[in-house]
C-alpha positions in Angstrom: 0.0 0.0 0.0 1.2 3.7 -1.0 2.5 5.8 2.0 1.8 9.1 0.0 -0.4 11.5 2.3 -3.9 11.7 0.1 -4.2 15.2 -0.7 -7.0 17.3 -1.7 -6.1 20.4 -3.8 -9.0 23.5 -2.9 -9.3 25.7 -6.2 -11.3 29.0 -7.1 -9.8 29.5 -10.6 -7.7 28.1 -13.3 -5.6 26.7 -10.7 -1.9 27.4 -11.8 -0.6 26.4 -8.1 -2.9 23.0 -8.6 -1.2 22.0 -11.7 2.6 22.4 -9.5 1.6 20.0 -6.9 -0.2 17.4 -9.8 3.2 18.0 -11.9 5.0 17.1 -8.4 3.5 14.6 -7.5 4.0 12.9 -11.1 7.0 11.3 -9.8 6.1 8.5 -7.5 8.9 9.1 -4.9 7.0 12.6 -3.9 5.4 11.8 -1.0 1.8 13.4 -1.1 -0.2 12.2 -4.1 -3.4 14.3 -5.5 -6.2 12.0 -4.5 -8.8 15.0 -5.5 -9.2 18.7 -6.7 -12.4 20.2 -5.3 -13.5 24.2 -6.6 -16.8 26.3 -5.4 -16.8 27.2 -8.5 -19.0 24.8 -10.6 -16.9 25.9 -14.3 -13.3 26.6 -13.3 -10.9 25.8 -15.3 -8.7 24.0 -12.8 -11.7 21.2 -12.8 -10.7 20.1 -16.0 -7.2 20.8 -15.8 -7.2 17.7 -12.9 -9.6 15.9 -14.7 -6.8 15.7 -17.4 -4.5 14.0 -15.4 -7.4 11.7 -14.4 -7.6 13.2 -10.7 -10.9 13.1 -8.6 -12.4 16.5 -8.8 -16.0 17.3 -6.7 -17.8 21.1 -6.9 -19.1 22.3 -3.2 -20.8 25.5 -4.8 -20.8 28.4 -1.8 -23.9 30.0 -3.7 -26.0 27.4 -2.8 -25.1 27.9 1.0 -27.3 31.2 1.6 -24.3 32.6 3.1 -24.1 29.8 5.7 -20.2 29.6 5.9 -20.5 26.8 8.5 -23.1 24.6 6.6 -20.9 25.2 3.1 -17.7 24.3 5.2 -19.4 21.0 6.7 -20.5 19.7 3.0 -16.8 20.7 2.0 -15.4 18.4 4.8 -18.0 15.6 3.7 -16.6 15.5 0.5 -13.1 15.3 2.2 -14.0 12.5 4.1 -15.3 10.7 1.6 -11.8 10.6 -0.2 -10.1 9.9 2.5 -8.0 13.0 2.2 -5.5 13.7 4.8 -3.6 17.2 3.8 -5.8 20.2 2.3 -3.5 22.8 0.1 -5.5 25.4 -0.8 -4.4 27.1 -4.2 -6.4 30.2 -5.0 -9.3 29.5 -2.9 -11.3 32.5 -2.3 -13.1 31.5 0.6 -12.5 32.8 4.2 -13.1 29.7 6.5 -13.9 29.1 9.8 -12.4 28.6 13.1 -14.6 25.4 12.9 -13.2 24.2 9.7 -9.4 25.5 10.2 -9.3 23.6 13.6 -10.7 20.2 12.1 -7.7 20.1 9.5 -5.2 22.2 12.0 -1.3 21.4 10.8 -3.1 19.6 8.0 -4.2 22.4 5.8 -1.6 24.7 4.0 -1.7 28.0 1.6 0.3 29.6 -0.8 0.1 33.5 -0.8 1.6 35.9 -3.7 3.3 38.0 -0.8 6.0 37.6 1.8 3.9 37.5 5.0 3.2 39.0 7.4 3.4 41.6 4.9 0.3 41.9 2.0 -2.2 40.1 3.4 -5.4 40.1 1.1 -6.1 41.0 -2.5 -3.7 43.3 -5.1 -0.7 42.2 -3.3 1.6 42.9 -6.1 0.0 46.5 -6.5 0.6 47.0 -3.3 4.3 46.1 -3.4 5.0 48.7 -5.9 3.1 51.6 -4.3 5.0 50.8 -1.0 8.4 51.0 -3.0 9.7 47.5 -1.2 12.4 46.1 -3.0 12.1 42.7 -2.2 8.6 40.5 -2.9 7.7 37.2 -3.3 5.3 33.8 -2.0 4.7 32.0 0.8 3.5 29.0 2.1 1.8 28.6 5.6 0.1 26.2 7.6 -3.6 28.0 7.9 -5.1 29.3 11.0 -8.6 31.1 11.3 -7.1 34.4 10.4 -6.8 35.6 6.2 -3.0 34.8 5.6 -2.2 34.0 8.9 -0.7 30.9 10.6 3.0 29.3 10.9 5.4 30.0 7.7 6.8 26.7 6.1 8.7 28.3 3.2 9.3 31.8 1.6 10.8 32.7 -2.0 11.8 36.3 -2.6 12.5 38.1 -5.8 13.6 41.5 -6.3 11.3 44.1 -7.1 12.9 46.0 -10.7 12.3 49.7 -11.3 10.5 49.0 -15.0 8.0 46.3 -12.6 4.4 46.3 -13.4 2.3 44.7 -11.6 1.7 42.1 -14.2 5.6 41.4 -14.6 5.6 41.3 -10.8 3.0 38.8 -10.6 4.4 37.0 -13.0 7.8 36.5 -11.2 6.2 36.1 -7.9 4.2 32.7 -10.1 7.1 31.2 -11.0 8.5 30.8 -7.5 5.0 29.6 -6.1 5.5 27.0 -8.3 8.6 26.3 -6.7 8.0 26.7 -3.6 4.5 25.0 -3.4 5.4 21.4 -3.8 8.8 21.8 -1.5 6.4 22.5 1.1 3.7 20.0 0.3 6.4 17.4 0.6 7.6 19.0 4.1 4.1 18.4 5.9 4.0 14.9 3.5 6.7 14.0 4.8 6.1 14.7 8.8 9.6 17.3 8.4 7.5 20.6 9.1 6.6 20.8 12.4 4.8 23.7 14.3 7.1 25.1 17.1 4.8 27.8 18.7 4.0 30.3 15.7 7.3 28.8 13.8 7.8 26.1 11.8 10.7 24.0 11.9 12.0 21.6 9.0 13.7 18.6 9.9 16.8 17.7 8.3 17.5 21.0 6.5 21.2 22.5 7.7 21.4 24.3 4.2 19.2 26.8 2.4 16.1 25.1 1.5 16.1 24.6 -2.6 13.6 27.3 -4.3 13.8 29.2 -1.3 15.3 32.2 -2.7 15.8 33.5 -6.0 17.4 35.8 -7.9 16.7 36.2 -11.4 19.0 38.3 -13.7 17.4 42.3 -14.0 
């Protein structure tokens, strides 16, 4: 029997960050595998991105919810149960959850984030870079807690910030690194190596810089 962690990847969109971890997890030494892909959006394009690679996908649409956050999180964890999942990465998921929901998948549910946090929480992060005038940006991935971009950091990648940046070349440089850094720390809480330390994560069995961690491509 497989020892790779079932994971369920949580979508919103076309789910670029999705199709990382699936390219990943390809090789069958990675140790999480992508049991399932699961959007509240009925038509995102992710869906059939996974559907592609033959993955499990489900739709838990929020619409149909009323606005009850709890009752759409408890059919969400349903169809989580049913696939036996046991890590959640969410990858442009644009719900807020709930303390309920966060706590039933604590240190089992992490989130990448175009930002270097605790800076840029929220929406426009790029935008936001450039007005400020910081000269360093980039992604993170975190273990999620019950506040929006909040919770224990696993991994960071930084690039630099150029004077001719747009936002859309920003974002675009920020991508690539998710991309990087996304399935380094998938494999991390795969493989039991990230563990919560207070409001830090430690990674067992890395002395050196952690691969992908930071980059510096040429101006």
């Amino acid at each position: 029997m497989s020892s790779r962690k079932r994971t369920a990847v949580l979508i919103s969109g076309r789910g670029t960050n999705m199709s990382a971890l699936i390219s990943a997890a390809l090789d069958p030494a990675y140790p999480a595998e992508i049991a399932l892909v699961v959007s509240n959006v009925p038509d995102a394009a992710g869906l059939a991105r996974a559907e592609e690679f033959g993955i499990a996908t489900a739709t838990v649409d929020h619409k149909k919810f009323a606005g009850d956050r709890e009752a759409f999180e408890k059919a969400l964890h349903a169809v989580l149960a049913d696939h036996r999942i046991e890590i959640v990465a969410l990858a442009g998921f644009m719900r807020l959850l709930t303390p309920w929901f966060v706590n039933a998948w604590a240190n089992r549910m992490i989130n990448i984030h175009p930002a270097l946090l605790p800076s840029f929480k929220g929406l426009s992060t790029h935008e936001r870079a450039l007005e400020e005038g910081v000269k360093i940006h980039g992604a993170t991935v975190h273990f999620v807690s019950a506040d929006m971009d909040d919770g224990p950091i696993i991994l960071q990648g930084a690039v630099p910030v150029l004077d001719t940046d747009t936002p859309e070349t920003l974002a675009a440089r920020v991508l690539e690194i998710e991309h990087k850094i996304f399935p380094d720390a998938l494999a991390f809480v795969a493989t039991g190596r990230a563990k919560v330390k207070g409001y830090s994560v430690q990674v067992s069995g890395t002395t050196e810089v952690i691969p992908n961690a930071l980059t510096w491509p040429q101006a």
